[in-house]
FIROMAR-983438 format. One record per residue (C-alpha): x, y, z; residue in one letter. Coordinates in pm, whole numbers, padded with zeros to 5 digits, always signed. Layout:
// FIROMAR-983438
XYZA/...
// end
This chain:
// FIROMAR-983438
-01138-01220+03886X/-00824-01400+03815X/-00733-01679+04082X/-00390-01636+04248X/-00218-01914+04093X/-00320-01775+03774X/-00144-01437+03900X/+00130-01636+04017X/+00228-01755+03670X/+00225-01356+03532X/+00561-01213+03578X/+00597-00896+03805X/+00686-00577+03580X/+00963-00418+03775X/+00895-00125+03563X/+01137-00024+03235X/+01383+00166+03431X/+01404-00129+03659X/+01450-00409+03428X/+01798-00579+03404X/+01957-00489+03049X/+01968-00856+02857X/+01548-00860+02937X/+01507-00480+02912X/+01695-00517+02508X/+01494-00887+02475X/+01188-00658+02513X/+01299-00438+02294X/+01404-00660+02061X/+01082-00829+02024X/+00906-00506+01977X/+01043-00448+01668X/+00996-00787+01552X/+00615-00747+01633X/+00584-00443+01463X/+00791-00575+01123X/+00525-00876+01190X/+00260-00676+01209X/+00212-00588+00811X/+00206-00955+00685X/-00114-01084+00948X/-00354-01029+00686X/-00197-01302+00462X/-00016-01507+00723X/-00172-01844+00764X/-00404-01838+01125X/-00177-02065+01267X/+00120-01892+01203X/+00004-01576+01362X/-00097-01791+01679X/+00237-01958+01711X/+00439-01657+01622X/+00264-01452+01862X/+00232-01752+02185X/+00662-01798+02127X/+00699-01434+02125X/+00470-01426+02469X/+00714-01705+02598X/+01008-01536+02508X/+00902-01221+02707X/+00785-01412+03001X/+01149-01570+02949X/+01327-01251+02990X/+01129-01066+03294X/+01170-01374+03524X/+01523-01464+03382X/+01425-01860+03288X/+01644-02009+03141X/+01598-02068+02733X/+01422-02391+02594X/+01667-02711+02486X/+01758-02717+02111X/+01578-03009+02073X/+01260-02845+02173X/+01306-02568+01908X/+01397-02819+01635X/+01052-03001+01697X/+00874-02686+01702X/+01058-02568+01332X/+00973-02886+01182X/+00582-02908+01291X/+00592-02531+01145X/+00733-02662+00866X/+00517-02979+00825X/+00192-02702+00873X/+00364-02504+00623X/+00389-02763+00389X/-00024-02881+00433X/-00136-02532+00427X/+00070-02380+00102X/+00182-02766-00077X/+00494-02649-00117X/+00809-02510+00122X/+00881-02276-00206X/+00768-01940-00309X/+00663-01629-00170X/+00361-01761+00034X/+00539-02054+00181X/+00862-01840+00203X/+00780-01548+00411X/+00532-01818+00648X/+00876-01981+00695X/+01070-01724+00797X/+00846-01505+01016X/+00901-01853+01201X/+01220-01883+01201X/+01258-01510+01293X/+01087-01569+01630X/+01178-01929+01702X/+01498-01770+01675X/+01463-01543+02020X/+01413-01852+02156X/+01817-01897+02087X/+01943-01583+02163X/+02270-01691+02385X/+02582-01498+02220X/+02588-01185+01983X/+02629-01460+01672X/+02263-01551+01722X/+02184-01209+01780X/+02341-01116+01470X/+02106-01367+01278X/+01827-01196+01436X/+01913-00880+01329X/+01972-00983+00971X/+01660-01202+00955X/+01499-00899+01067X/+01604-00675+00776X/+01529-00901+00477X/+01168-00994+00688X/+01130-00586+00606X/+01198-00645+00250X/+00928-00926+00225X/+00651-00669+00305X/+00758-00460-00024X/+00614-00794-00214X/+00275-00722-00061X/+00248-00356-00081X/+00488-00060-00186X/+00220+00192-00048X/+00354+00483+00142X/+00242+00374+00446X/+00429+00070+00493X/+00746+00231+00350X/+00671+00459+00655X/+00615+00171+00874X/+00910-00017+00765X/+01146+00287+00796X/+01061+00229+01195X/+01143-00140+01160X/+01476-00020+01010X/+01533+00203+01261X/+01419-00021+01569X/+01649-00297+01409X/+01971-00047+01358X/+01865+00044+01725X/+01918-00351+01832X/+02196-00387+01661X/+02363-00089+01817X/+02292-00223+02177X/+02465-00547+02143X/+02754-00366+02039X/+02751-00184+02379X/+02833-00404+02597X/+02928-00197+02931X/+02664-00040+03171X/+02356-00065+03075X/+02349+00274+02816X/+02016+00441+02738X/+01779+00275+02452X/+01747+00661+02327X/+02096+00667+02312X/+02140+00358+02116X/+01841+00433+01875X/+02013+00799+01842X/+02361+00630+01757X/+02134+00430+01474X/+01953+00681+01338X/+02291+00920+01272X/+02412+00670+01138X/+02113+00581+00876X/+02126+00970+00782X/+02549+00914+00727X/+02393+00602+00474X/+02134+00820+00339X/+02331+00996+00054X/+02452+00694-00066X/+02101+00580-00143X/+01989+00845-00259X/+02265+00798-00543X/+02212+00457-00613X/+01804+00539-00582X/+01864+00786-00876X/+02151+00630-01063X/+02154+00205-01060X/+02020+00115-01402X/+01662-00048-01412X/+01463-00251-01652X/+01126-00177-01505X/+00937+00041-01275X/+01125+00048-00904X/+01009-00260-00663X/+00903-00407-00995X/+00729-00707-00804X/+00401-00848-00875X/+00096-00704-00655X/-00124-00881-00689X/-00169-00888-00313X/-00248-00537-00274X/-00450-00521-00575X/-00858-00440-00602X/-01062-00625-00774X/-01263-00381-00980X/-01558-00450-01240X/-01620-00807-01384X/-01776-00992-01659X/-02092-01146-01469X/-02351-00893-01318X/-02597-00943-01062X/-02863-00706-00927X/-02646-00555-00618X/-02309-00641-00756X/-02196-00300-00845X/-02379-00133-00573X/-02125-00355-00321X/-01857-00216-00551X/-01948+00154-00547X/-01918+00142-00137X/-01508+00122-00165X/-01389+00451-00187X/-01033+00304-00289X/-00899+00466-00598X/-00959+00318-00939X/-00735+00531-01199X/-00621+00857-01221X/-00639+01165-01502X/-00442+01441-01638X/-00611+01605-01977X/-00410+01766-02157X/-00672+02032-02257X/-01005+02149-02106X/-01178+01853-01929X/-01500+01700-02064X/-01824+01762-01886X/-01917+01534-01602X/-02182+01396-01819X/-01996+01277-02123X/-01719+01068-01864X/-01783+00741-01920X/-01489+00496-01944X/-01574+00157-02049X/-01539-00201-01885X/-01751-00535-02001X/-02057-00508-02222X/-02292-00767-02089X/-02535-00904-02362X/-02654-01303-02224X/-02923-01303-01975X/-03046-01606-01770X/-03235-01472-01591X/-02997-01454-01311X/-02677-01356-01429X/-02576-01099-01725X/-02292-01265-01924X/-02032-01137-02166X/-02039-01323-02545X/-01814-01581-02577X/-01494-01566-02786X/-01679-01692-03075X/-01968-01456-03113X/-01770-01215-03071X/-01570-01247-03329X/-01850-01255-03599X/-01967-00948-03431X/-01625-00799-03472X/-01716-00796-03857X/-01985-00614-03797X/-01807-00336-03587X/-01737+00014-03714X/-01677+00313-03525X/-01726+00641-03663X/-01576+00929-03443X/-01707+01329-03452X/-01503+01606-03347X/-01146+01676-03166X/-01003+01406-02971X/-00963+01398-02588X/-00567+01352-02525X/-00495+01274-02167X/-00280+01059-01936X/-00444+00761-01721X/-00290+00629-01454X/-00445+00303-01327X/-00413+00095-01024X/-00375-00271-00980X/-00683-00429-01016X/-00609-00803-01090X/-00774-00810-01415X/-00710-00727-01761X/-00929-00440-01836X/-00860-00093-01884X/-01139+00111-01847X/-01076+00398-02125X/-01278+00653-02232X/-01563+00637-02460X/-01494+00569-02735X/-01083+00550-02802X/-01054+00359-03131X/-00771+00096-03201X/-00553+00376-03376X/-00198+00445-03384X/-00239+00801-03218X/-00519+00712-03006X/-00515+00357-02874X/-00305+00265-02557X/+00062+00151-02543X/+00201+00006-02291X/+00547-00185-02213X/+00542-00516-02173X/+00154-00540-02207X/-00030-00621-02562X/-00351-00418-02533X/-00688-00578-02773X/-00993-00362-02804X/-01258-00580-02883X/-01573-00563-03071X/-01799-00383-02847X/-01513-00132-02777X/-01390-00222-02481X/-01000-00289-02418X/-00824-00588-02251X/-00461-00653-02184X/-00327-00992-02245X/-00285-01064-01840X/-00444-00924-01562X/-00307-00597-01413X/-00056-00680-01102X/+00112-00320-01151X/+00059+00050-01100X/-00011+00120-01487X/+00090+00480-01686X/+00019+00571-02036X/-00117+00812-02222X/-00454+00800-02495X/-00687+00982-02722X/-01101+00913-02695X/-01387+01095-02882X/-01690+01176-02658X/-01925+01220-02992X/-01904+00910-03164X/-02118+00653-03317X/-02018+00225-03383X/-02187-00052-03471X/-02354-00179-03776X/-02652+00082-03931X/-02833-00214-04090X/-02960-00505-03908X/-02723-00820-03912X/-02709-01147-03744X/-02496-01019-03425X/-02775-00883-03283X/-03010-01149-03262X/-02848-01214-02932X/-02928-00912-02798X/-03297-00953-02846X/-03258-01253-02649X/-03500-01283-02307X/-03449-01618-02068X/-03826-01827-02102X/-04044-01794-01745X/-03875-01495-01586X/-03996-01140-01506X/-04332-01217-01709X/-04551-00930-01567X/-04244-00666-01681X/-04284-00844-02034X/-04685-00805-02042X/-04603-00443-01960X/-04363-00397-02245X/-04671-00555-02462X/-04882-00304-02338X/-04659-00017-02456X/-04589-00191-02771X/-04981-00216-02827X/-05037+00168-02742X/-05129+00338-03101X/-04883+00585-03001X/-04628+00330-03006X/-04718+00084-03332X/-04476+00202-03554X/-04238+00404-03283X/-03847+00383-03407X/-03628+00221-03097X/-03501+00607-03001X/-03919+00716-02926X/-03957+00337-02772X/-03620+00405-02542X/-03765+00755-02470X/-04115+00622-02346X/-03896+00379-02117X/-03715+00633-01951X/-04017+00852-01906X/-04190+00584-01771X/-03895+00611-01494X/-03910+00955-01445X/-04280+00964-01357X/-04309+00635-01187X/-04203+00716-00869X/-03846+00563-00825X/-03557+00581-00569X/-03201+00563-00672X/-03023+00398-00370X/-02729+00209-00228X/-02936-00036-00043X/-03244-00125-00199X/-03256-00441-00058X/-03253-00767-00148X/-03447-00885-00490X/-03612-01249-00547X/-03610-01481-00899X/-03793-01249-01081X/-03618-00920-01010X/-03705-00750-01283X/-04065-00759-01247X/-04049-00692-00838X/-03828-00376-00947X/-03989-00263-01215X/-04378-00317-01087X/-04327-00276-00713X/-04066-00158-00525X/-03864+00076-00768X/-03592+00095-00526X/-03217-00019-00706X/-02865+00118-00798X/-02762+00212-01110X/-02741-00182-01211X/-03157-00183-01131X/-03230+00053-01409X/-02979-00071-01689X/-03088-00437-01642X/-03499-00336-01645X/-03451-00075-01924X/-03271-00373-02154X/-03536-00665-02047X/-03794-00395-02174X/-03603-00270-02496X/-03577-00650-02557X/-03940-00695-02464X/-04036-00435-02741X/-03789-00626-03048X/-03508-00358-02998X/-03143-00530-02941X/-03030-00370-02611X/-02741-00490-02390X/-02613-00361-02076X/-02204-00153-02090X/-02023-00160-01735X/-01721+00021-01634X/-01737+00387-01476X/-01881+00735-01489X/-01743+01087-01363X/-01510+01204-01111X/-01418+01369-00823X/-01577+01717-00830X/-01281+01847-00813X/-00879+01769-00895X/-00659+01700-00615X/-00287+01775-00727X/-00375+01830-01071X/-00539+01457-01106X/-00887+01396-01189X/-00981+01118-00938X/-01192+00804-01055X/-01257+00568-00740X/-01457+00200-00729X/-01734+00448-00603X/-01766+00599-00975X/-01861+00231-01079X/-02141+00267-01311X/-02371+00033-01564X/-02560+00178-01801X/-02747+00055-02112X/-02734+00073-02494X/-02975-00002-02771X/-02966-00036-03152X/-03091+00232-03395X/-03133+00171-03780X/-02894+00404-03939X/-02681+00493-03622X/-02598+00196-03457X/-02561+00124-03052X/-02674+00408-02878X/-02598+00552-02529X/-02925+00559-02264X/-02859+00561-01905X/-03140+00526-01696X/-02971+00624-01385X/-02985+00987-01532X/-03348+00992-01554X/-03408+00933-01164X/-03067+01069-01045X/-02944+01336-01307X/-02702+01482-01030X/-02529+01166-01033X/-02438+01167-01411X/-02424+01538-01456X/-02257+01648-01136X/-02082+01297-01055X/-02264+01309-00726X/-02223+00958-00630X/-02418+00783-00340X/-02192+00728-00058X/-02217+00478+00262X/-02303+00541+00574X/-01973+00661+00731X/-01766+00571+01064X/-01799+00637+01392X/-01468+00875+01348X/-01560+01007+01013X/-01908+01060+01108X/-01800+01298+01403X/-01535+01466+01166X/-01811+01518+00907X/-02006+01676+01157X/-01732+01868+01345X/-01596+02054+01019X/-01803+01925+00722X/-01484+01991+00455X/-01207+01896+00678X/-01261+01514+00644X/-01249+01527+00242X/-00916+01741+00268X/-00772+01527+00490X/-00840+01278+00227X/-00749+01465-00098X/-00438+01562+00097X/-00357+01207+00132X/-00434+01096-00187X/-00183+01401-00310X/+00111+01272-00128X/+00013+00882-00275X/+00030+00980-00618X/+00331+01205-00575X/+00497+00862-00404X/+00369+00681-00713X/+00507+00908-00942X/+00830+00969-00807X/+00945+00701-00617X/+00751+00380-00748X/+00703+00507-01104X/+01093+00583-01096X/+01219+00440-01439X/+01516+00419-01686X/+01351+00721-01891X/+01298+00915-01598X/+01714+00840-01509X/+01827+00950-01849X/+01604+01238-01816X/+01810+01372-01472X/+02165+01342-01650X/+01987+01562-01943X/+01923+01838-01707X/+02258+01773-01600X/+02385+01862-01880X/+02483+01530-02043X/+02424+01525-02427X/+02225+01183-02538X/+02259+00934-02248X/+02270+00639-02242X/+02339+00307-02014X/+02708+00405-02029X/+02671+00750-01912X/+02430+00600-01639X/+02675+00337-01508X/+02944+00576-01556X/+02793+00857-01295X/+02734+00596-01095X/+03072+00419-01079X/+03253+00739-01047X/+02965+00852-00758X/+03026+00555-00528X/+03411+00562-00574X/+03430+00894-00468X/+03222+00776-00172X/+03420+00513-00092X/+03723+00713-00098X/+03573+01009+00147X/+03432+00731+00399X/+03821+00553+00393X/+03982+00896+00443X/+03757+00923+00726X/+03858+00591+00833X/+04166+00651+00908X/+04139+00973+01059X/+03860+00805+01293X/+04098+00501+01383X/+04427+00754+01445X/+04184+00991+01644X/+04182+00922+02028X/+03907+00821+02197X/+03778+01102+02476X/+03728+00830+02741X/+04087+00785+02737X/+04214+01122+02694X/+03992+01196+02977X/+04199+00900+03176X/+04524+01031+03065X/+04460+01367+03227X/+04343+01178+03559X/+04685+01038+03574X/+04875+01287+03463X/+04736+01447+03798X/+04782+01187+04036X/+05136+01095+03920X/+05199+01540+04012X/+05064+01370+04368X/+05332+01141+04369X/+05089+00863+04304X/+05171+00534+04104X/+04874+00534+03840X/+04916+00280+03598X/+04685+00270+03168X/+04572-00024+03374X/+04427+00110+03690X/+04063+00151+03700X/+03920+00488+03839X/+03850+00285+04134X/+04173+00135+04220X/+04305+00529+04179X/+04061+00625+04471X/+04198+00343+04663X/+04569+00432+04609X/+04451+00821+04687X/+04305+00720+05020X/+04598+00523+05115X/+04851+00744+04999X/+04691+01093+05085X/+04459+01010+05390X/+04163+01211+05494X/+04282+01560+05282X/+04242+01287+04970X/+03879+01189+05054X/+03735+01464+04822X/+03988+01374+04542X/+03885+01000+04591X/+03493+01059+04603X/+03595+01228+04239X/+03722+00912+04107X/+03453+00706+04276X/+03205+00964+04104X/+03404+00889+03776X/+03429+00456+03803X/+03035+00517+03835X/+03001+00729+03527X/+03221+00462+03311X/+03144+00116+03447X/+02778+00122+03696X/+02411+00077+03578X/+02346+00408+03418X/+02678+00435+03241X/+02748+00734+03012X/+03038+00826+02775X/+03149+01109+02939X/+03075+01251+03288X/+02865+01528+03353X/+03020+01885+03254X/+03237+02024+03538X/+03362+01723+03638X/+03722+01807+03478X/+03739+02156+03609X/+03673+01970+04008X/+03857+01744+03991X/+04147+01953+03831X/+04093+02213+04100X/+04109+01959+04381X/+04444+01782+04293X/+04601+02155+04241X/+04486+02212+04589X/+04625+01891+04736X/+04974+01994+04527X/+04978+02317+04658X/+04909+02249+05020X/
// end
């Protein structure tokens, strides 16, 4: 229970309706900063969000009891000990960290200022290029949706402090604003379409709003954290019948050093003596389709298996170099900050490698000294079976994955967590794991039994079905699966995973989390309706993606083809557009003028009220308020004027009291017309 000088120092809310207009716009005002705010907390230093948030607080309380506004010399002291934090928590007062800190500061310290329209003004504009700053963060639908409110809240401001009689109705204002953003809207729409480009639109680093997918270290769990995001990964179009679900694998990192621990990529210099040893023979028609991939902060691309490095076949992509490396997966030459589109050719029958044994693969016979020693006795036992003394790696890898069918095993998302010597409490007594469970026990036995076996990441499947023609791959579809080597063939494809969960290869039936409290009770209100509201979703994302964010300088010359231009070019662009916006500029100028020569109702209405009175034999002056013409009525008339006056009276209220309007109710005219034709007559 709060004591009463604590209540004492809350202000009373009068209610909205009640509030004076400078606090009831202040409020307003700092709504709209909140919500602009609002998208940059998850980045914003702690501090920041705890100062920006207490002046915002003070500036409120500032407003609904009418205090009067800090010194300067208080907000100067408070802008340089944000700037002094600034400095120790980002080094620097530069760059887009440090920058947008700053001036989410200076936006509210700002309020704290707000004495004539000039500051006001600063506000405003602060305010718009604050909305900009989120773009550098994330171009996702949603905050373009979010941001078109800031726009419109700010528009809304702005429109109020140019109305300075009465007190006129926020909805009012914020309907003035948004007529006037739909007058703007055209001309955006041209220079949207039209204004030459270089790059992609908003073509910004994101790293900010980027996942961080697949890696080159693996640990037992790792992937199984991964394949809880249901965030989207890449997206496909084929361009002829899709592939089975079980022959969808698209390749990340092959891991080949164990520790015991850890599962390691080669370095640089192994793998370039295995790159000698690479070859990669291909069977069959090529799969042609189009990959879309999100930002994911590293430089893989997770293709299908196998594309080769081929003219036809292998990726291109501006402004990236692409390297496909010895074990067949690709890399880019910097990590991936941007929405990525390009199209590529894979074979799904395919063998690589080298047929005959070489030195390359001595490394991936390699097993760390002391660890998982009962899973190696067991892999001597197998080895020591007659059935097994002469066994070729392909019946060896068979026995394996038998073994795993029979043995009792559970393919889950949370199998708990695993000690030093996973393998062996895995393999011997739990059997509980993920996908990465199986690939890393199946290699440590292949390796066990002198067969070179290494573990390939990256992901398998889709969603069961396309949503807007794309072929959905999500950080869910995360996968690791293994590969050993055959004389005569080279590396060959086993996934364990598909000999204790074949539905999750076959029929890309992922595991999925334990869902929400809100999704739970949709899933069990209308078991479809939460994965359409999601696939609906997703639809509009990618159309955004394509259309808007994806918006480039092929695209442009592509519209002024349909419109009939022959070969364009950057002329033609620049041309459509210069001749566009002068013809704009020309209608809104005409309109101008006819706007400025027009006169305004308010005094047309006035002009008729004297035009009346003078009839009355009444001396109304342009410069007579509607009140001093009730007052000159009264006198001049007496008590048969009282109605006539009470008109007027009715009429100073409309114009200049609290609630004031532009116009006075309808019928007003037609009364007051009526009355002084009365008073004439009689």
């Amino acid at each position: 229970m709060k004591s009463p000088a604590a209540l004492a120092l809350l202000p009373r809310w009068p209610g909205w309706k009640h509030l004076p207009r400078e606090a009831r716009d202040t409020l307003f005002l700092l709504a709209v900063i909140g919500w602009t705010v609002m998208p940059h907390l998850s980045h914003l230093p702690w501090w920041c969000t705890a100062l920006a948030t207490l002046v915002m607080l003070w500036r409120g309380r500032i407003a609904l009891t009418n205090a009067p506004l800090p010194s300067r010399w208080l907000v100067v002291g408070v802008v340089l000990a944000a700037s002094a934090l600034t400095v120790m928590t980002e080094h620097t007062l530069l760059g887009k960290e440090a920058g947008v800190t700053m001036l989410v500061l200076l936006m509210v310290l700002k309020t704290l200022e707000l004495r004539a329209r000039r500051d006001a003004l600063v506000i405003f504009f602060l305010g718009f290029f604050l909305v900009l700053t989120n773009f550098l963060y994330s171009q996702t639908l949603a905050v373009a949706a979010a941001m078109l409110v800031s726009v419109w809240g700010l528009l809304t401001a702005l429109v109020l402090a140019h109305m300075p009689v009465g007190q006129p109705m926020i909805r009012q204002a914020g309907g003035l604003a948004a007529r006037a953003a739909l007058l703007g809207a055209p001309v955006m729409v041209v220079l949207f379409l039209l204004f030459p480009r270089i790059g992609p639109l908003w073509g910004l680093p994101q790293d900010a709003g980027a996942k961080t997918g697949l890696s080159g270290e693996l640990r037992m769990g790792s992937i199984a954290e991964l394949a809880i995001d249901e965030s989207i990964a890449f997206r496909l179009k084929f361009d002829g019948p899709v592939p089975p679900a079980e022959a969808l694998y698209f390749r990340g990192p092959v891991l080949e050093r164990f520790d015991g621990v850890e599962w390691r990529q080669r370095d640089l210099l192994t793998l370039s003596f295995a790159l000698l040893d690479a070859e990669l023979r291909v069977q069959g028609d090529p799969v042609g389709y189009e990959m879309t991939l999100e930002p994911s902060r590293m430089n893989l691309l997770p293709l299908l298996d196998a594309t080769p490095d081929a003219a036809a076949a292998a990726p291109r992509i501006p402004g990236l170099r692409t390297l496909q490396h010895a074990d067949l997966h690709w890399t880019t030459d910097r990590p991936v900050t941007d929405r990525l589109r390009f199209h590529v050719q894979a074979w799904t029958r395919f063998e690589h490698g080298p047929r005959r044994g070489v030195m390359a693969l001595r490394e991936d016979l390699e097993l760390p000294p002391g660890y998982n020693p009962r899973t190696l006795a067991w892999a001597a036992q197998l080895r020591n079976d007659p059935r097994y003394a002469n066994a070729s790696p392909e019946v060896l890898a068979g026995a394996v994955l038998q073994y795993i069918r029979q043995g009792g095993f559970v393919y889950t998302l949370a199998p708990g967590e695993y000690g030093a010597n996973a393998v062996d409490e895995f393999w011997l007594d739990r059997r509980r794991g993920f996908c990465e469970h199986f690939a890393a026990a199946f290699v440590v036995v292949m390796r066990a039994l002198d067969v070179p076996a290494r573990i390939v990441t990256g992901y398998q499947g889709t969603d069961r079905a396309p949503t807007d023609g794309y072929w959905i791959v999500r950080q869910s579809h995360a996968h690791a699966w293994a590969e050993y080597w055959q004389p005569g063939r080279g590396w060959v494809r086993a996934d364990p995973t598909a000999a204790v969960a074949p539905d999750r290869i076959e029929r890309s039936r992922h595991l999925a989390p334990q869902p929400g409290l809100v999704a739970q009770a949709l899933g069990n209100w209308s078991p479809e309706l939460l994965t359409q509201l999601r696939k609906s979703w997703e639809a509009v994302n990618n159309r955004w993606n394509q259309w808007v964010l994806g918006y480039s300088q092929k695209q442009q010359l592509s519209l002024l083809e349909r419109l009939g231009v022959q070969s364009p070019n950057w002329e033609d662009l620049s041309l459509m557009l210069i001749g566009l916006l002068s013809t704009g500029a020309l209608v809104g100028a005409c309109w101008a003028w006819w706007d400025r020569h027009r006169q305004d109702p308010w005094q047309r209405l006035l002009g008729g009220v004297r035009q009346r009175l003078r009839k009355l034999g009444i001396d109304a002056q342009p410069h007579h308020a509607p009140r001093t013409l009730a007052a000159a009525v009264r006198q001049q008339l007496g008590a048969p004027g009282e109605a006539l006056a009470a008109r007027l009276e009715e009429l100073d209220r409309v114009r200049y009291g609290p609630a004031a309007r532009a116009r006075p109710q309808a019928g007003w005219w037609r009364q007051f017309a009526a009355e002084a034709a009365r008073l004439r007559s009689g």
